[in-house]
C-alpha positions as CSV (number, residue, x, y, z in Angstrom):
1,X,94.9,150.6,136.3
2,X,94.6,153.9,134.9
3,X,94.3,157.2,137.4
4,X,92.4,160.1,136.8
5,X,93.1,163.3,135.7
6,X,90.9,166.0,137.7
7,X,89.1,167.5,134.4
8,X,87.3,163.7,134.2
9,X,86.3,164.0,137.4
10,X,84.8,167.2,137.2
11,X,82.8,166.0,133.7
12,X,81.9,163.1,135.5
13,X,80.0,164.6,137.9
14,X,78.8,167.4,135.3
15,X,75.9,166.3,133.3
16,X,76.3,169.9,131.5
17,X,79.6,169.3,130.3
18,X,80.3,168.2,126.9
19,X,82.5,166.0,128.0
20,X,79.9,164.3,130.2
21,X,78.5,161.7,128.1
22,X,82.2,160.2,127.1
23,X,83.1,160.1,130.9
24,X,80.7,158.0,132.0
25,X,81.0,156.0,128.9
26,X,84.4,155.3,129.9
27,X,84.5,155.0,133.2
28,X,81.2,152.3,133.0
29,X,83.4,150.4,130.2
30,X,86.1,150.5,132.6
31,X,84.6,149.3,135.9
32,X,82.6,146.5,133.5
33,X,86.0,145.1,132.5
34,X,87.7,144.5,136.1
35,X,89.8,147.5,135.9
36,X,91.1,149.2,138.4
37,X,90.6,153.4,138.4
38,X,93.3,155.4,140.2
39,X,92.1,158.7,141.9
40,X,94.7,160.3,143.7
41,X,93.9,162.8,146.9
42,X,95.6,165.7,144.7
43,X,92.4,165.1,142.2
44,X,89.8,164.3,144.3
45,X,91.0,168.0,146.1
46,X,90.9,169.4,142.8
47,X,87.6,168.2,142.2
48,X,86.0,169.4,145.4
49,X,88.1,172.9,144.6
50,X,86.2,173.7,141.6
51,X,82.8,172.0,142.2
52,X,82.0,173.9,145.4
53,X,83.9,177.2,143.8
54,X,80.6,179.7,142.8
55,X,82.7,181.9,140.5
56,X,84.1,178.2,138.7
57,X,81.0,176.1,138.9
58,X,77.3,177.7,137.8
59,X,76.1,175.8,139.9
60,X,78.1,174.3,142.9
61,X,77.8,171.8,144.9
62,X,77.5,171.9,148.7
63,X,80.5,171.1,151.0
64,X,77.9,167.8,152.4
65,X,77.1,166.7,148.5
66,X,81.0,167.1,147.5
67,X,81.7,164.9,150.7
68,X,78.9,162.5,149.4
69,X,80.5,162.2,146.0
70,X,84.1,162.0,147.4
71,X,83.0,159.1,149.8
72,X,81.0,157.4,147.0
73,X,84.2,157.0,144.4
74,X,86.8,156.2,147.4
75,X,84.4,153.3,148.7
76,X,84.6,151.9,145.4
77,X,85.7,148.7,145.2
78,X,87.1,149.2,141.4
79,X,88.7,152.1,143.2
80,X,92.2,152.7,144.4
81,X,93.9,155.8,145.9
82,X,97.4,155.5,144.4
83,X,100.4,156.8,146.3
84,X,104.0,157.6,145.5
85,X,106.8,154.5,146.7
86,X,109.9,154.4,146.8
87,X,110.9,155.6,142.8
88,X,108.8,158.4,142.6
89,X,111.0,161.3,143.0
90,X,113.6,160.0,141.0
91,X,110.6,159.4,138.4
92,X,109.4,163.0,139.2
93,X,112.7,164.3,138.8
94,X,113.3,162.4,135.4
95,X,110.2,163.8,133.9
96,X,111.2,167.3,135.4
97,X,114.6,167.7,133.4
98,X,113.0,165.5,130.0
99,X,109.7,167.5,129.8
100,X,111.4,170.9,131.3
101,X,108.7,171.5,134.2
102,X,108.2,174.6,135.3
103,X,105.3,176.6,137.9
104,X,102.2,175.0,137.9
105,X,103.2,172.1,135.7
106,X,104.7,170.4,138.5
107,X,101.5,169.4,139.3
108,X,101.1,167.5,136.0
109,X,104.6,166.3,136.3
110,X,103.3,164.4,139.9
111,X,100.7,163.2,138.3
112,X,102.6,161.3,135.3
113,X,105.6,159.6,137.7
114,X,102.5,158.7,140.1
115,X,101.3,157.0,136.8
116,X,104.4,156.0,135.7
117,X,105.8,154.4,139.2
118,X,102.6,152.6,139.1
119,X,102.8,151.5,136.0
120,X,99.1,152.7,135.1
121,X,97.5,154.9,132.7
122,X,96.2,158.1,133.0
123,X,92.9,159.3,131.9
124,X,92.9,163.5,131.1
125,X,91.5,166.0,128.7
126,X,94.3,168.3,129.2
127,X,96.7,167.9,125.9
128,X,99.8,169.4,128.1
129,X,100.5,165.7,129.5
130,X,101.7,165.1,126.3
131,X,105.2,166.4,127.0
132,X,105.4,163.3,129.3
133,X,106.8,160.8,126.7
134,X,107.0,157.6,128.4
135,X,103.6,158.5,130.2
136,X,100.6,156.1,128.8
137,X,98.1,158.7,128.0
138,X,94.6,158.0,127.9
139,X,93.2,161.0,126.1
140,X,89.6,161.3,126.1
């Protein structure tokens, strides 16, 4: 499995961005192969956060099309909605102290021990998740 950072989501859905083109390259090469793609509720909040924010998005998107969009990934079937068990604080906390987290990188930091305690991938533009060492970084 390998979970999503909310950056690919947003390129995903821009046909705009850049970044477009190599996000749905990858995510069709993924799906094709029988692997499973991880988009947890933190992202897909993220997503809707910037998409339907006018002074983030040039264009945004309606609350009903986010919904639409939401929906459509989470009924999926090559998609999963991962959640933290039973090691992920002490994962959380591990990657805390080793990467010294601090303000809004806990939100990165949740992200990687998600990815770590379910021993998946993780699929981001942001070069920050880097710090995460023994976190198996997709960088696109």
């Amino acid at each position: 499995m390998t979970i999503l950072d909310a950056n690919v989501l947003v390129f995903l859905h821009n046909e705009d961005a850049p970044q477009h083109a190599k996000c749905q390259k990858w995510i069709e090469n993924a799906i094709a192969s029988g692997e499973l793609v991880g988009i947890p509720w933190i992202c897909l909040m993220a997503f809707l956060r910037i998409t339907t924010a006018p002074g983030l998005m040039s264009q945004p998107i309606s609350i009903e099309d986010g919904a639409k969009i939401v929906s459509g990934w989470i009924e999926h079937p090559s998609v999963v909605i991962p959640e933290p068990g039973r090691r992920f604080w002490k994962t959380l906390q591990e990657l805390a102290v080793d990467s010294g987290v601090r303000g809004r990188t806990w939100t990165d930091a949740h992200l990687a021990a998600l990815a770590i305690e379910n021993g998946a991938a993780f699929a981001t533009f942001d070069r920050d998740f880097r710090r995460f060492k023994c976190l198996h970084l997709v960088e696109l």
